[in-house]
C-alpha positions as CSV (number, residue, x, y, z in Angstrom):
1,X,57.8,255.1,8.3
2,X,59.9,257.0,5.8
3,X,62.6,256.1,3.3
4,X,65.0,257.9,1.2
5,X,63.7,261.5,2.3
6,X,67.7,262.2,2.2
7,X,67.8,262.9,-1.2
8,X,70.6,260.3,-1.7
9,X,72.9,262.8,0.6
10,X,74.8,261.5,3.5
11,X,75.0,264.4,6.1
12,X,78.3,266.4,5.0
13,X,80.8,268.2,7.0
14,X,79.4,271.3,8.2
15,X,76.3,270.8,7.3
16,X,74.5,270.3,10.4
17,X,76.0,273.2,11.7
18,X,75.3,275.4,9.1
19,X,71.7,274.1,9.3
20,X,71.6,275.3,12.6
21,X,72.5,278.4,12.5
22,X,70.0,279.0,9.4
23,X,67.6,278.4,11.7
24,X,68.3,280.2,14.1
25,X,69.0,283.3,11.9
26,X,65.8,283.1,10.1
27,X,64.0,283.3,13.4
28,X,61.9,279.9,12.8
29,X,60.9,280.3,9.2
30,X,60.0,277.5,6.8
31,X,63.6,276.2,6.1
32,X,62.8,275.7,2.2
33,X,61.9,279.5,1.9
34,X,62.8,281.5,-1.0
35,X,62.7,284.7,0.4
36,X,65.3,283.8,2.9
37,X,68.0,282.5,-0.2
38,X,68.6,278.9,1.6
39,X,70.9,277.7,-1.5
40,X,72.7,281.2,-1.3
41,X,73.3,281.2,2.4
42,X,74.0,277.9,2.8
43,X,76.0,277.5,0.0
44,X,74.5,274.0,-1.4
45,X,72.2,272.9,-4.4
46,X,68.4,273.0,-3.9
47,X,68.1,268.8,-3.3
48,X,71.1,269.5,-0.9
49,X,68.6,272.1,1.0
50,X,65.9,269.7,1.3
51,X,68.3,266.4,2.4
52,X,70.2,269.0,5.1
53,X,66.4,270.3,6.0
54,X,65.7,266.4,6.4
55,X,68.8,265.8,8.6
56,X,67.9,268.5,11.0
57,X,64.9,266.5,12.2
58,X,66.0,263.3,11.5
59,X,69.1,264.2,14.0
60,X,66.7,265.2,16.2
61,X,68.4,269.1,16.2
62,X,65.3,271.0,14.9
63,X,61.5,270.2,14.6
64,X,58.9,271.0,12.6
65,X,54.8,271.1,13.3
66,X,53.1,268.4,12.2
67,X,50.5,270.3,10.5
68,X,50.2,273.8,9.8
69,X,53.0,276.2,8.3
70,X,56.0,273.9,8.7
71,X,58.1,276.6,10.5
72,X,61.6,275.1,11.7
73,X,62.8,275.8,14.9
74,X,65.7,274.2,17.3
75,X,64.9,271.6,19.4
76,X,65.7,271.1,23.0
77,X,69.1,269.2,22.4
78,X,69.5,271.4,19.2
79,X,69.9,274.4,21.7
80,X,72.3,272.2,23.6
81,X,74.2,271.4,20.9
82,X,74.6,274.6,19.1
83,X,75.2,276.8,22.3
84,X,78.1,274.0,23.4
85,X,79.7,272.2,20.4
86,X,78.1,274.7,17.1
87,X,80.9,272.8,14.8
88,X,80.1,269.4,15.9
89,X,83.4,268.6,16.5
90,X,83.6,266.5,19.9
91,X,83.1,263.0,19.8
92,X,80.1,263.2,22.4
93,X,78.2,265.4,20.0
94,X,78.0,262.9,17.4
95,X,77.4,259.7,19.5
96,X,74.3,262.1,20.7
97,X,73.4,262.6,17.0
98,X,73.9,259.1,16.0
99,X,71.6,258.0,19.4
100,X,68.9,260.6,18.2
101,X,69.1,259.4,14.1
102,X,68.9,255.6,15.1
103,X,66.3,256.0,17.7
104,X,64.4,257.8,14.8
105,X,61.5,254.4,13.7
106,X,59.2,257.0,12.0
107,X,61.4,259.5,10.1
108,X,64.7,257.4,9.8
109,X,63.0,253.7,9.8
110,X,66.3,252.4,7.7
111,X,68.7,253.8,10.5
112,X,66.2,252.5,12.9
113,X,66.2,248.8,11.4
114,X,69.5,248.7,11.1
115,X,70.7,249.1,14.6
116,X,68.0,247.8,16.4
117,X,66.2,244.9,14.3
118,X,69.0,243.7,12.1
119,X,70.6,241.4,14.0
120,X,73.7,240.6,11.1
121,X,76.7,240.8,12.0
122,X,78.3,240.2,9.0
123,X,75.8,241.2,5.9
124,X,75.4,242.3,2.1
125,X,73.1,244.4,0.9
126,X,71.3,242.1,-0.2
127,X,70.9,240.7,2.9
128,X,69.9,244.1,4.7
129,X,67.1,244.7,1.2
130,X,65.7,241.0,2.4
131,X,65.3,241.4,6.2
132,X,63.9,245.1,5.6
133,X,61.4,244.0,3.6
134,X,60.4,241.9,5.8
135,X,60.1,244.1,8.5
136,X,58.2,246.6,6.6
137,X,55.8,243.6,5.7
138,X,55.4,243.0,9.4
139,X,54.9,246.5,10.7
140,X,52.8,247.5,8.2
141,X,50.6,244.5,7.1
142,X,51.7,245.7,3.4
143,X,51.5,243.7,0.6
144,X,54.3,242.9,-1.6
145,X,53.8,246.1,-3.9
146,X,53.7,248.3,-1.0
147,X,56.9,247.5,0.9
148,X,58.6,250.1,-1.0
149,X,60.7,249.6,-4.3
150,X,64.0,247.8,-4.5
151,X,65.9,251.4,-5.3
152,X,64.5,252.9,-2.6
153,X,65.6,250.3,-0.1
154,X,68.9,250.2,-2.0
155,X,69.3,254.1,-1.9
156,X,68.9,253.8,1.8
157,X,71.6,251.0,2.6
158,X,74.3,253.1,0.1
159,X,73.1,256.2,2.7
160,X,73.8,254.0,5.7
161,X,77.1,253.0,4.5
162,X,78.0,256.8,3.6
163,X,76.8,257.9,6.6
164,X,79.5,255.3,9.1
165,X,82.0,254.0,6.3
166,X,85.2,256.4,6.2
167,X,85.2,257.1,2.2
168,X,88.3,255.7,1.6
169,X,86.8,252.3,3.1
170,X,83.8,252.6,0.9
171,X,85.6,253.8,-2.3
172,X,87.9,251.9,-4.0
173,X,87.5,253.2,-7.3
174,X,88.3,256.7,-8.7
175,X,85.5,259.4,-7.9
176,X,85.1,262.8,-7.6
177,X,86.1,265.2,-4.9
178,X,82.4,265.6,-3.9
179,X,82.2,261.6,-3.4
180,X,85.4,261.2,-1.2
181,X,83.7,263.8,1.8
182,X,83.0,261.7,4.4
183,X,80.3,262.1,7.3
184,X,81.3,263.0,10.8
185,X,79.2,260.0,11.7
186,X,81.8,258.0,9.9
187,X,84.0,258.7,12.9
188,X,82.3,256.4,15.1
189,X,83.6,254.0,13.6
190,X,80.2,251.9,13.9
191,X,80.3,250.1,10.6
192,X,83.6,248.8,8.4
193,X,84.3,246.6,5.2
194,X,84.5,242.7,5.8
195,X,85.4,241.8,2.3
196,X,85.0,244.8,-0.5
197,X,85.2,242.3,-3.3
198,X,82.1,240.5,-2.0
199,X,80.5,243.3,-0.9
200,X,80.3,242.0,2.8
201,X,80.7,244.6,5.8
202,X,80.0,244.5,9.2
203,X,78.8,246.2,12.5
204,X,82.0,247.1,14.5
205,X,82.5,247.5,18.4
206,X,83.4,250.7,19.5
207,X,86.1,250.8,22.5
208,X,84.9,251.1,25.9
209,X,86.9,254.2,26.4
210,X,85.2,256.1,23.3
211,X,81.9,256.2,24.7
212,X,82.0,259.5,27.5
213,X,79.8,258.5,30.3
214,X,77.6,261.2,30.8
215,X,76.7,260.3,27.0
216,X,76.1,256.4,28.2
217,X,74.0,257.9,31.2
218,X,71.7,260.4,28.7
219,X,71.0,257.8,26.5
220,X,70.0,254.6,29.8
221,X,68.2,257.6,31.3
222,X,66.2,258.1,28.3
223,X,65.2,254.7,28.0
224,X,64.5,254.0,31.7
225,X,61.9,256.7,31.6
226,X,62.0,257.9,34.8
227,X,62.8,254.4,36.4
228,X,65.3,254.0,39.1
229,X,66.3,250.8,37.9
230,X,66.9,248.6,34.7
231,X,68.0,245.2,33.7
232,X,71.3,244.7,32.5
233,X,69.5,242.1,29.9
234,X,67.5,245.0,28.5
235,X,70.6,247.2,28.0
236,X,71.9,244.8,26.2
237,X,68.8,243.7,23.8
238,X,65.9,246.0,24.1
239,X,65.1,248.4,21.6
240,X,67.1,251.9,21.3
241,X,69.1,250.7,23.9
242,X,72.6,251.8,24.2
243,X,73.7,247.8,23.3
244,X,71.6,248.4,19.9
245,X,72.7,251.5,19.2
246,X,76.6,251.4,19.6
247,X,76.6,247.6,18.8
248,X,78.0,247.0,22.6
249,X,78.9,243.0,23.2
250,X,78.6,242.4,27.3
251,X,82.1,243.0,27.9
252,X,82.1,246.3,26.5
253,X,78.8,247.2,27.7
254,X,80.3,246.3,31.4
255,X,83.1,248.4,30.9
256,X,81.0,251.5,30.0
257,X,79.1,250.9,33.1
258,X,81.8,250.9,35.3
259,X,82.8,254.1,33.9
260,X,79.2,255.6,34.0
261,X,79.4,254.0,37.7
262,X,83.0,256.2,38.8
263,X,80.4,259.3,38.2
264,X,78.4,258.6,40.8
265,X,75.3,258.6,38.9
266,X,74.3,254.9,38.6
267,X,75.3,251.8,40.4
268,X,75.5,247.7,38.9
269,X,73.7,246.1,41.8
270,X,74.9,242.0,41.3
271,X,72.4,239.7,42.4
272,X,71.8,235.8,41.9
273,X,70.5,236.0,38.7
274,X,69.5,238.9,38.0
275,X,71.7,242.0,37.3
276,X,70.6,245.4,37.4
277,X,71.4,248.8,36.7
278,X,70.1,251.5,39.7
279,X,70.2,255.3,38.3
280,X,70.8,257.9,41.8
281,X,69.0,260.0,40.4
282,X,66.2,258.5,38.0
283,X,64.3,262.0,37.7
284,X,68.0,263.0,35.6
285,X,66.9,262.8,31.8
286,X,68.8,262.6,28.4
287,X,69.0,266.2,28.3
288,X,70.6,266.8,32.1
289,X,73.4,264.5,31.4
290,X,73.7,265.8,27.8
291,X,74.5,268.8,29.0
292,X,76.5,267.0,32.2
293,X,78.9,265.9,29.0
294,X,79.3,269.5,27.8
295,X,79.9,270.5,31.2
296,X,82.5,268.0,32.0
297,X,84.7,269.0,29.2
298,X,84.7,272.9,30.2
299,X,86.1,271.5,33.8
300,X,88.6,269.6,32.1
301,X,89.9,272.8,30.1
């Protein structure tokens, strides 16, 4: 489990793409390297370096060995993503992010929690603090000094909200230009403000229509494992599932399928009770139809 390796930092515009390409120009050196000038080149303060180094991973864009010299290099999807969509500006891209950061128990557990144990709609942060606690008590058999402190719990909730709530939905007071960038993630529009004075927000339903299909595919693909078939019930509870991770009530979910199903790549077989999802082609992973997105927008240009 880790907590508040972010630094306090949201991920920033640009970032992840200037991230990228650091490490691709420095040839898989350790990111936090002196020799290679990482706060010169990439034009942000030292903690900036290390929360952006953090992101890469966390993202799932870049790796690091988990012992050793920790050299960075790009990951799989990384490749994907810089070779296809470098700026991170399509939609896709950061649903593919977002599935990769939430999906993320042991680097980001809060992320993780959040969108696939905490089952608020509606909640505060004291109410996230509480049921985290609670979780880390459980998975960890910790005792009460070792769940982690109340600032660092807190410091991970405010990084939440900054990552998914659009500044100007977070802020209502006067702040400084450096506090009014928002996160590309905010565009998901995943999270919003129930009642600012009270300090309530909520998880939000994406539309049907913002969620490609090829993106829905990559991310049932990856949790059917290989499987031909699924349960719609585990779509819509398990964990990591594209239900958790997009907050998908069963109409919406049904209406993503049927859009994944017009590809030809799955089908929703009805039965008496029991509803499943069969994949045509179950030996397809996350990384096939992530780059099946990428390849549907060229033919559409």
């Amino acid at each position: 489990m880790k907590f508040r390796a972010h630094e306090t930092f949201f991920i920033r515009k640009g970032w992840l793409s200037k991230g990228m390409k650091y490490v691709k120009d420095t040839g898989g050196a350790v990111f936090i390297d002196k020799k290679n000038n990482p706060m010169d080149v990439l034009g942000i303060g030292s903690n900036m370096v290390k929360s952006l180094r953090y992101w890469l991973m966390a993202t799932g864009l870049t790796s690091e060995p988990s012992s050793g010299k920790r050299t960075q290099s790009l990951t799989e999807l990384g490749k994907i993503v810089f070779k296809n969509d470098r700026y991170i500006e399509e939609n896709g891209t950061l649903q593919l992010i977002h599935y990769k950061l939430a999906s993320n128990k042991d680097n980001a557990t809060s992320w993780y929690f959040f969108f696939n144990r905490f089952n608020l709609s509606e909640f505060s942060q004291e109410d996230f603090i509480i049921d985290l606690q609670k979780f880390i008590k459980a998975e960890t058999k910790a005792d009460e000094k070792e769940v982690g402190t109340l600032r660092t719990l807190s410091d991970d909730f405010s990084c939440i909200l900054g990552t998914y709530l659009p500044r100007s939905s977070s802020e209502s007071e006067k702040s400084s230009p450096e506090n009014n960038i928002s996160c590309p993630l905010s565009e998901l529009a995943l999270v919003a403000v129930s009642d600012r004075k009270n300090g309530i927000y909520k998880k939000a339903i994406p539309s049907s229509s913002s969620l490609n299909p090829y993106i829905a595919l990559a991310v049932i693909a990856d949790g059917c494992g290989g499987k031909s078939e699924i349960r719609l019930d585990e779509l819509r509870t398990a964990e990591n599932s594209i239900s958790r991770i997009f907050n998908l009530d069963t109409i919406t979910l049904i209406e993503v399928l049927r859009n994944a199903e017009k590809t030809g790549e799955l089908k929703i077989i009805r039965t008496a009770g029991l509803d499943v999802i069969r994949l045509a082609h179950p030996e397809n992973d996350f990384l096939f139809y992530a780059e099946k997105f990428y390849d549907s927008l060229a033919e559409e240009k």
